[in-house]
N, C-alpha and C positions, 0 to 999 in steps of 0.2 A: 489448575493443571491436573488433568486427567493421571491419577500415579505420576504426577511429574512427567508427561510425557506430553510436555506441551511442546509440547515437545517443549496490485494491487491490480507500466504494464505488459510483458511478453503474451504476445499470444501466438495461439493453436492455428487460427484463420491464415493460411497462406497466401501471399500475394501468387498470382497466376500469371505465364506469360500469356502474349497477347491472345495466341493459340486456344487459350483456354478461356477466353468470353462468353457470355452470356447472349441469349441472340436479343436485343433490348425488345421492348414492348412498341408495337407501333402507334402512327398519333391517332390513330381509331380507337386505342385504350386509353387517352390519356384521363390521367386521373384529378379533373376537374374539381372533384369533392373530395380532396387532401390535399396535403401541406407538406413540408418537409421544410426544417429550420438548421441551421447549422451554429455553432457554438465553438468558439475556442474556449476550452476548459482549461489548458495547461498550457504554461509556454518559458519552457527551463532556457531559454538563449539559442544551443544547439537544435532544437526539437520542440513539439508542440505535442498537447492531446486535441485532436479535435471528437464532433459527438456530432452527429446528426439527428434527429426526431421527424419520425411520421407520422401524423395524425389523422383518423379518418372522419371528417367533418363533414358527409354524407349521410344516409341514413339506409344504407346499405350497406351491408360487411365487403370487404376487402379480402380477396384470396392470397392477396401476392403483391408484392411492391419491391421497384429496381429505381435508384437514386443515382443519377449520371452527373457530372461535375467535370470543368476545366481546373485543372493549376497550372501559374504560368511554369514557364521552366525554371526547373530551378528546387522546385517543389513538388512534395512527390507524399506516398503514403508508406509506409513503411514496417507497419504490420497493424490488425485490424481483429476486432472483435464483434460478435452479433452478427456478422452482418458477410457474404463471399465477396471481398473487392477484388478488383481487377483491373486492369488497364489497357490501354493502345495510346505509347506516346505519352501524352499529358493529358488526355480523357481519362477518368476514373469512372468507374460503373459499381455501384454497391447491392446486390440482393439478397432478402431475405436469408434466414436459413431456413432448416424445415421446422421447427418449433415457435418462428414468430411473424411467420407471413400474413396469418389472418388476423385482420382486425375489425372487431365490429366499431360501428356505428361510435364516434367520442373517444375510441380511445387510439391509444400511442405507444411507440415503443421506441427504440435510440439504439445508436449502435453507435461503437464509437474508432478510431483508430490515433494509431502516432504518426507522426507525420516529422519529415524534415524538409529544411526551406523555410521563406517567412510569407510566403504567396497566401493569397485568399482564396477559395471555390466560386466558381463563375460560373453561367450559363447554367445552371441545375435545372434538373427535367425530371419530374416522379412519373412513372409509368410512361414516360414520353410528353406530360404535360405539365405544365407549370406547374414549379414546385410552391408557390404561392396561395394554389385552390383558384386561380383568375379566371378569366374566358380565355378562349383560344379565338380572338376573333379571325374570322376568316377576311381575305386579302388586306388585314392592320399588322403591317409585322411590328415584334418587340422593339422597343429603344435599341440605342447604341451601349455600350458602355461610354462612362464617364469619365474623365481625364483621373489619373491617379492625386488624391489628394495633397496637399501640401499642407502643413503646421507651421503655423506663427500664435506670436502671445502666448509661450507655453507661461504658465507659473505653478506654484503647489498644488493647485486644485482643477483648474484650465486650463483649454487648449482652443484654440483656433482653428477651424480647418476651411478651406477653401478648393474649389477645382473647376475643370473645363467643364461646359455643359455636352451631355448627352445630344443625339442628335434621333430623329422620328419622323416618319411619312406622313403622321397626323399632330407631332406636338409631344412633345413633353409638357408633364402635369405637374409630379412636384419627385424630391430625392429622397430615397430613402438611406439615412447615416446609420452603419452598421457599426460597434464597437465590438471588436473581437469577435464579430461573427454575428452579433444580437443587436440588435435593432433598436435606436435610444431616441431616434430622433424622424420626424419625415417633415422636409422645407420644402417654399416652391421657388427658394433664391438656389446660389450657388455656392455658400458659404453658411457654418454657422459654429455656434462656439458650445463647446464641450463644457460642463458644469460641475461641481461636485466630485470631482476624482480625489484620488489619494496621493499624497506628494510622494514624489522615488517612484514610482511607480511607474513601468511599462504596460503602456497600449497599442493596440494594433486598429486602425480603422479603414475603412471601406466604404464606397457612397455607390448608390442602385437606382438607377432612374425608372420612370414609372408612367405608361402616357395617357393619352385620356379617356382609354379602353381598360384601365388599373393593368394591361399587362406590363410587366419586370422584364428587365432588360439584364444581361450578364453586369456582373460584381468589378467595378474599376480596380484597380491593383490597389495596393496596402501600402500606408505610410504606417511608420513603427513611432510613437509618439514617448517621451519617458518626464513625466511632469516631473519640476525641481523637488528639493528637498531633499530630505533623506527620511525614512520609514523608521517609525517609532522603534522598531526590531528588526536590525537586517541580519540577511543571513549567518548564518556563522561562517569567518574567513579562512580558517583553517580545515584541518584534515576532520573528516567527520571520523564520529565514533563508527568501529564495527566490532562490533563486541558478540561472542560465543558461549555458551555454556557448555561447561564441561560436569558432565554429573559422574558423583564419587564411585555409583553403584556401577557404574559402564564396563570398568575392570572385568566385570564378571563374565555373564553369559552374551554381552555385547565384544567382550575381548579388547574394549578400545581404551587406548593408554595415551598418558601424555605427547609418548614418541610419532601416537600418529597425526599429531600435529606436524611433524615436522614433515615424513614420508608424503602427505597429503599435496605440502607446499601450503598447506594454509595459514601456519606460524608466522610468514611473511607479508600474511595480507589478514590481518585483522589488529587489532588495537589493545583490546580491552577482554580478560577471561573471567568470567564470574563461575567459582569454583562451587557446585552444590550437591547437597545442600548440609550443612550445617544445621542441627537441632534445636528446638525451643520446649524446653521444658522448666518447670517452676518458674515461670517468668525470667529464663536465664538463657543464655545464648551456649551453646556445647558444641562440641564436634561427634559426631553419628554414630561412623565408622572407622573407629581408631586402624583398625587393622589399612585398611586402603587409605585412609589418611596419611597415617607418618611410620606405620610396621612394616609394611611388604617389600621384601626385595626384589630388588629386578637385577637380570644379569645385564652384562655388557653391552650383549644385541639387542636387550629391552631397553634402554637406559639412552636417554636423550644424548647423555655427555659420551658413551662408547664405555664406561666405566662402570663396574659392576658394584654394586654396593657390599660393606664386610657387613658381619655381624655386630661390629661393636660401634657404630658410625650413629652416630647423636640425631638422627633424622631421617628413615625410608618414606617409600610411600611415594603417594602421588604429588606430597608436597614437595621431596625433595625433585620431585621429576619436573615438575614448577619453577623449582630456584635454578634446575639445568637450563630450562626453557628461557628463563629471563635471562641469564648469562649468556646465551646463544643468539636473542634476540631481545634488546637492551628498551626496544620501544614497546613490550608488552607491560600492561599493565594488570595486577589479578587481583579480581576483588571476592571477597569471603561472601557467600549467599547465604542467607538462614532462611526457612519455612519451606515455604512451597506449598504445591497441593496437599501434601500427607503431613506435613509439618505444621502450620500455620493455627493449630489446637489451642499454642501454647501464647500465641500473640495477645490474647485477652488477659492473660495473668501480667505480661509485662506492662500492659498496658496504665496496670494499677500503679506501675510506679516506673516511669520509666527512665529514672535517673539509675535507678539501681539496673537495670536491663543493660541500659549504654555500658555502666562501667561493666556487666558481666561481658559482652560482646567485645571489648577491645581486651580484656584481660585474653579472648579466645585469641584474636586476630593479632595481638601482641606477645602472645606466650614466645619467651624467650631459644627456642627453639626453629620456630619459625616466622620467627618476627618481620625478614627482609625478603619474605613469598609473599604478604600481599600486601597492596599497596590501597585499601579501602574496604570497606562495608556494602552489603546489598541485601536490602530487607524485601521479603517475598511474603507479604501479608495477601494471604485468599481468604474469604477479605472484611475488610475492618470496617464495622456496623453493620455486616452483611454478609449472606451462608455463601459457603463455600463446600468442604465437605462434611463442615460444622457451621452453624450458626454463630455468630459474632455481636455485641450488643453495647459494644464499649461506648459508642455515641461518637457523633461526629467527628468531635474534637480530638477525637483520638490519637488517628496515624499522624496528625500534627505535630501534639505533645510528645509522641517517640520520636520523630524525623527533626523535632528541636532538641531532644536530649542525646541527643548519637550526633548529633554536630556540634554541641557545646563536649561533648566526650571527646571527639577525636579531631576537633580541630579543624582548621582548613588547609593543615597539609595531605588530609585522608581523603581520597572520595567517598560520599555516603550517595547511596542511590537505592532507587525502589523498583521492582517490578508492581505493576498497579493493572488493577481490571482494566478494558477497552470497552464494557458497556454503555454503547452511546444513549442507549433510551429512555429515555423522561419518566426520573422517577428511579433509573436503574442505579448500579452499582455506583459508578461515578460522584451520582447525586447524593449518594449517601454517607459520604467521606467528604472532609477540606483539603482537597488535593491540590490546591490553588493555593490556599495559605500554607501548604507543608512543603510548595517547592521551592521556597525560598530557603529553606535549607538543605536543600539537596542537591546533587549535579545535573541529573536527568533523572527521570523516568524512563522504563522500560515497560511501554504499553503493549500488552499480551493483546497484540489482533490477531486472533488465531484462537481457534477451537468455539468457535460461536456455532458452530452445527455441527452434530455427528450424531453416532449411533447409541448414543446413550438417548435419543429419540428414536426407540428401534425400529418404529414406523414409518420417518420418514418426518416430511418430506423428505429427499433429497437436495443438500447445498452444499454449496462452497464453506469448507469451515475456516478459508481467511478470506470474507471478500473483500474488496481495496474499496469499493462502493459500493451503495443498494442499488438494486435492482428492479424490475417487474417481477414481481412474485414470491419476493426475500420471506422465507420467515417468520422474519420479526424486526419490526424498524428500529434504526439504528444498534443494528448487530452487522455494523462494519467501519473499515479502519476511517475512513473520511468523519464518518460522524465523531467518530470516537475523537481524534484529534479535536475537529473542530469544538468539540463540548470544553477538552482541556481546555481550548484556548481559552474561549469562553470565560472562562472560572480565574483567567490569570495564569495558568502556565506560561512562562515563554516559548516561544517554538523551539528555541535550540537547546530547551532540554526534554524533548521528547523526542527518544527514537521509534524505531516502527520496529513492529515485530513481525519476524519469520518463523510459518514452522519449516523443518529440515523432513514432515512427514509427512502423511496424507490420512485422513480420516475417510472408512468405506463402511458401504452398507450390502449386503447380500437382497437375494431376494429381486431383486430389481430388473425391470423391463422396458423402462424408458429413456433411451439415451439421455435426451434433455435434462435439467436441474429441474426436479420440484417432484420426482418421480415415489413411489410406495416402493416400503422395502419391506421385508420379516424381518429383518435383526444387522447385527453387526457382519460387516464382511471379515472373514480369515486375517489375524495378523499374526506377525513372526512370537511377538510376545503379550500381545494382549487382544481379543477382539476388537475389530474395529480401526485399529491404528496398525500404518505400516511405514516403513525408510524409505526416504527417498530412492535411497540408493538400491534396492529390490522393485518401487514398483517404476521406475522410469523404463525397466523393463518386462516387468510381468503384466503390467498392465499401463502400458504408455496414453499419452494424454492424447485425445482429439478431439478438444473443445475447451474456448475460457466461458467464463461468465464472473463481470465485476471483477479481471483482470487475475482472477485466479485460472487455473488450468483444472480440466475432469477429464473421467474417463469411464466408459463401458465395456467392461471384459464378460463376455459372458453374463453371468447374474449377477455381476460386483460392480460397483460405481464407488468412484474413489473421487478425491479432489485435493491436490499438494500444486504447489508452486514448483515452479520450475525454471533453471535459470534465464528462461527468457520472461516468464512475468516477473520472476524476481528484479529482473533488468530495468522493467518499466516500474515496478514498485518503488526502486528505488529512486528512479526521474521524479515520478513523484514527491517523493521525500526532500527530494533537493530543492523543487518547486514551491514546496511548504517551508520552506524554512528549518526545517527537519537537523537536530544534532546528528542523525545518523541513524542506524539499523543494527540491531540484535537479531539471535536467531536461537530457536531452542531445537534441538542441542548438534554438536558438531559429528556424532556418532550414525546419524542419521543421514552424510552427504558419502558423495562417492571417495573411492581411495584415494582419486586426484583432486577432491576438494572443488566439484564443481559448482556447486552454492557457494559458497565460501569466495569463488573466483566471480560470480555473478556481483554478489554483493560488494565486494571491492572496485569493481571495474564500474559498478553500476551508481556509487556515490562519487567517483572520483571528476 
């Protein structure tokens, strides 16, 4: 974390009324030498992600490309990224923006949107012609569509599916079986059986007939398929985590206290406060800044409870503004943070012994004073066997052997939890740690996806510093949240104890002249308190968003290019989330949203 100021999908792409269409491409352009595939990525119950892909399998570059699509009713698109959708009715129409229309010869690019309804895309057209790359034979018209599938013989792993036959002027050839959008199977019967699935498991399929000119006929409707069983790890049934950081130094030239939790309304919509940060030194757990800890008085109007503190009263500070906060609001829980970016120095000395570490850490979080403010631990190592804004060399087994001595210390009436790298890269931070054997003693993880690009590249490129996925043109692979997740899993985490991380800021570049992501810059953009980094709650106005990429939100103001979330990708980040199996979502830090807590109101609404 950058000075601790670390602080996926809503988007920027607005749907247009009919008014505002595109004039489409006619069939004298169709675009015979590309493809367009379609994909269900995500599909939380109420809502879906879908993804389209255009590829130009030509040997000519491509200026421009428009992707046309039925859904039946019912079904609809509901906000969209990459790509201007639009509609008339239940026709959708998707075209380029200006930064990804051309494509040479091989390659591809995707664009994707959310979607509600359980309908599939029919009749697709790229440029006006089969979205397939087929012939356009002249007087052979396409198939019909195909009766909407039916399932039998579902079990743990199979399904059966079956349907009417398509009907053609010249024949039907054979069917093409679509699974959630992708293409698993092609028969020349009218039935066939699904293989290898995962038991508990929801599917959605589709059949596409095909005649003896290979042109594709529109997409039969969707049976929704759920093999038996149950899923080695199902989601978690209860309320997800939505957890805050509150940083101790915020008092200051931030001005933000305890109480603006409450004024905000965000006190009532989150869970979980991880108070920081708490100090590591001598391989010992301390509290920082005694003065905004447990010294400062607040008067009556500052003071959660309405009550002003005396001079002689056994506890000030932020802590007691915490004990008012849990007494007002009985379902928070606040957990003690130590390290962080500027802290985490001291993680290699405890490392050396970390039975002596745990017992100094609970002696902090137990001190008789303020023993009944927090109800857990939270260890913020940047990071262990690996540089942060120090070098770390403790060896693998490390952050283990601490995360097994802070839970044999404090029991399992304490939470013990981590904030952990999100480098998803082969080789990267992740790989460098047992974070798989260390979650077995912990509640969750709090994966930091966020701050993978900024200006501490003062050059550039330009990106999104949270993206929810890679892209065309990212960077550096796997420096985003999907990877990163996935690798946990990988190693053994379970999903419900990884939440996703928000930042509450926006990291900018100055210098800059290309709307698009991937742009040059000279240096860091103007922040309130540091270069390069700004509040949400300043640039949602100084410089408002208009554009995602990878389900984050940017922006071009003049020479500055910024990139923060915002509560509409926050909304879809979090669909996400729940789609993954996801404990929940953290966000750093709450000083960073508006007066009325409008992150804070995203993230709640958007896990529930």
């Amino acid at each position: 974390m950058r000075f601790r100021h670390r602080a996926a999908a809503g988007f920027a792409t607005l749907l247009l009324p009919a008014a505002g269409l595109v004039a489409l491409a006619s069939p004298a352009q169709a675009a015979t030498s590309a493809t367009a595939t379609y994909a269900k990525t995500q599909d939380w119950g109420t809502g879906f992600e879908g993804k389209w892909t255009v590829k130009n399998t030509g040997t000519t570059s491509l200026s421009s490309w428009t992707v046309e699509w039925d859904f039946p009713s019912g079904t609809k698109v509901t906000s969209a990224w990459d790509a201007t959708v639009t509609n008339s009715g239940d026709h959708w129409t998707a075209k380029n923006v200006g930064w990804n229309g051309t494509l040479a010869p091989g390659a591809s690019v995707s664009f994707g949107f959310n979607g509600s309804g359980s309908g599939a895309p029919s009749g697709c057209k790229l440029n006006g012609g089969s979205c397939d790359g087929g012939p356009q034979v002249p007087g052979d018209s396409a198939p019909s569509a195909p009766g909407t599938p039916t399932a039998s013989d579902i079990t743990d792993t199979s399904v059966k599916l079956s349907w009417s036959a398509a009907t053609d002027d010249k024949g039907v050839k054979n069917y093409d079986v679509l699974r959630d959008g992708t293409k698993v199977a092609t028969v020349t019967g009218t039935s066939y059986t699904n293989t290898g699935l995962s038991k508990g498991t929801d599917y959605s399929y589709t059949v596409q007939a095909r005649d003896t000119a290979d042109q594709t006929g529109p997409v039969s409707g969707a049976v929704k398929v759920r093999t038996t069983g149950t899923t080695e790890e199902p989601p978690p049934t209860g309320d997800k985590v939505k957890l805050g950081y509150f940083t101790e130094w915020g008092i200051y030239g931030r001005n933000y206290h305890v109480k603006n939790l409450v004024t905000s309304g965000s006190a009532a919509k989150i869970t979980h406060i991880n108070y920081s940060f708490g100090n590591v030194k001598n391989g010992q757990c301390t509290v920082d800044d005694t003065f905004a800890a447990y010294e400062k008085s607040y008067t009556a109007d500052q003071s959660v409870s309405g009550t002003a503190d005396t001079w002689d009263q056994s506890l000030r500070g932020n802590f007691n503004q915490l004990r008012q906060l849990k007494a007002k609001y009985p379902h928070i829980k606040v957990l003690y943070s130590f390290g962080g970016w500027t802290y985490s120095g001291g993680f290699g000395q405890a490392a050396q012994n970390p039975s002596a570490f745990a017992k100094s850490c609970k002696q902090v979080v137990e001190d008789p004073r303020w023993a009944d403010v927090f109800d857990g631990i939270d260890i913020d190592w940047e990071y262990p066997n690996a540089c942060g804004l120090t070098c770390d060399s403790s060896g693998p087994a490390a952050f283990k052997n601490l995360a097994q001595a802070l839970r044999a210390e404090f029991g399992k009436d304490y939470l013990v939890t981590a904030a952990i790298t999100a480098d998803g890269s082969n080789g990267g931070k992740i790989d460098a740690a047992d974070y798989g054997g260390a979650s077995q003693y912990l509640d969750w993880y709090n994966v930091m996806t966020y701050d993978y690009f900024g200006a501490f590249n003062a050059q550039g490129p330009t990106a999104p510093h949270s993206p929810l996925t890679s892209y065309n043109g990212i960077p550096q692979a796997g420096f985003n949240s999907a990877d990163a997740i996935a690798k946990l899993k990988s190693k053994g985490v379970p999903s419900a104890k990884l939440l996703l991380g928000i930042g509450f800021y926006g990291r900018g570049w100055t210098g800059v002249t290309q709307s698009a992501p991937g742009g040059t810059a000279t240096g860091p953009a103007p922040g309130t308190y540091e270069p390069g980094i700004e509040d949400y709650k300043v640039l949602k106005n100084s410089c408002p968003a208009n554009g995602t990429i990878a389900g984050t939100a940017y922006a071009h103001c003049g020479s500055n290019w910024w990139s923060y979330d915002t509560p509409s990708t926050i909304n879809s980040k979090m669909a996400w989330a729940k789609s993954q199996g996801l404990g929940g979502a953290f966000f750093w830090e709450f000083s960073g949203d508006t007066s009325n807590g409008e992150l804070v109101t995203a993230i709640d609404s958007g896990l529930k």
